[in-house]
Steps between C-alpha positions, in 0.01 A plus 500: 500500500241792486731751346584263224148395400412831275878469301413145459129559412630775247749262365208220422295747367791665277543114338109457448461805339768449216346117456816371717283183698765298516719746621219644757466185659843451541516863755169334639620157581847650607358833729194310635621142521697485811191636727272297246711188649530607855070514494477171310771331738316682840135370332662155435779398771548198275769633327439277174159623512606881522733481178229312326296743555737762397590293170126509417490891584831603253298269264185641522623845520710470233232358281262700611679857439299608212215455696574752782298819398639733749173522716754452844859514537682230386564437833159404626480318156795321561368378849174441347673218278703340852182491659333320218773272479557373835113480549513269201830298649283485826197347333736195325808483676630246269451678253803589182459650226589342197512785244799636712605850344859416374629804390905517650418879583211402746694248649766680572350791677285273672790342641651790558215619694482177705932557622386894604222366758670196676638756762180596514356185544759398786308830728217434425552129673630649834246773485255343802169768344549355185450149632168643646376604214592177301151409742289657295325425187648622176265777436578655840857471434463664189339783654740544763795497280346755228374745800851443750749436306430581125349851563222453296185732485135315594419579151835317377440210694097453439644490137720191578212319699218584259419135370389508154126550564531874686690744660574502912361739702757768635296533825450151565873432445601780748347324786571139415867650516412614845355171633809341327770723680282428781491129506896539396567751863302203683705244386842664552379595856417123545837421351648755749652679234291845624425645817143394552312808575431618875186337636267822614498493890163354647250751641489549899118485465 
């Protein structure tokens, strides 16, 4: 996945720069959309939920294009819009949109996004971690994802979790990482998925 991300990246830039959006978000929603998915359906093990969410992402990002100044990769801006919308599907579970984007194109690679992760889906069920992580609150799991599995830098990810009224401190990310992978050991341990650690032996004195 890593060694694609700069021909892809390249490719989305290539279609921005001759004016191409429609044709730009097409490589993004196609190169990005089946780990897009796999986060959205890890965040959200309701699996209506997760392609919600990742109906309301292709939308967003596909209205949205114009908009993306080049100030990240569009990767982190891509995972910037997932984040936004399954915080959003979080706060009103209920809720649909009724200005549905209907263009046949977005549909289609949406759909054909949705075929390319349902392996994915089917280990990620089985996968006992995973299931400990579903514990945790959204944010965490975000943060996990980004930093495990995603790759992405601390100043990649504060991007994506910077709400709208400031930026997220590097540092202070870092260690809630820590306690998080902490918390995440503890649990497996509990779980006796790890080898707990070896208790120190007690002093003679």
């Amino acid at each position: 996945m890593g060694r694609d991300q700069p021909d892809l990246e390249g490719r989305i830039a290539y279609e921005l720069d001759r004016g191409a959006l429609s044709q730009a978000a097409t490589e993004a929603v196609r190169g990005y959309g089946p780990q897009i998915l796999g986060y959205l359906r890890a965040l959200l093990p309701d699996e209506g939920a997760a392609d919600e969410a990742f109906s309301q992402f292709s939308e967003d990002l596909w209205k949205g294009i114009e908009h993306f100044h080049r100030e990240s990769s569009f990767k982190t801006w891509a995972y910037t819009i997932a984040w936004n919308a399954a915080r959003r599907l979080l706060r009103d579970p209920y809720r649909r949109r009724k200005d549905r984007l209907r263009t046949s194109e977005a549909i289609q690679i949406a759909d054909g996004v949705r075929s390319l992760t349902s392996a994915y889906r089917a280990r990620a069920a089985n996968d006992s971690l995973v299931k400990l992580r579903e514990r945790l609150r959204p944010d965490e799991q975000t943060l996990l994802i980004l930093r495990f599995d995603r790759e992405l830098t601390w100043k990649e990810i504060a991007r994506v979790l910077s709400p709208t009224r400031g930026p997220v401190d590097e540092t202070l990310l870092r260690k809630r990482f820590e306690r998080l992978s902490a918390k995440l050991r503890k649990l497996a341990e509990k779980e006796g998925l790890l080898d707990a650690p070896p208790s120190r032996p007690r002093s003679s004195h």
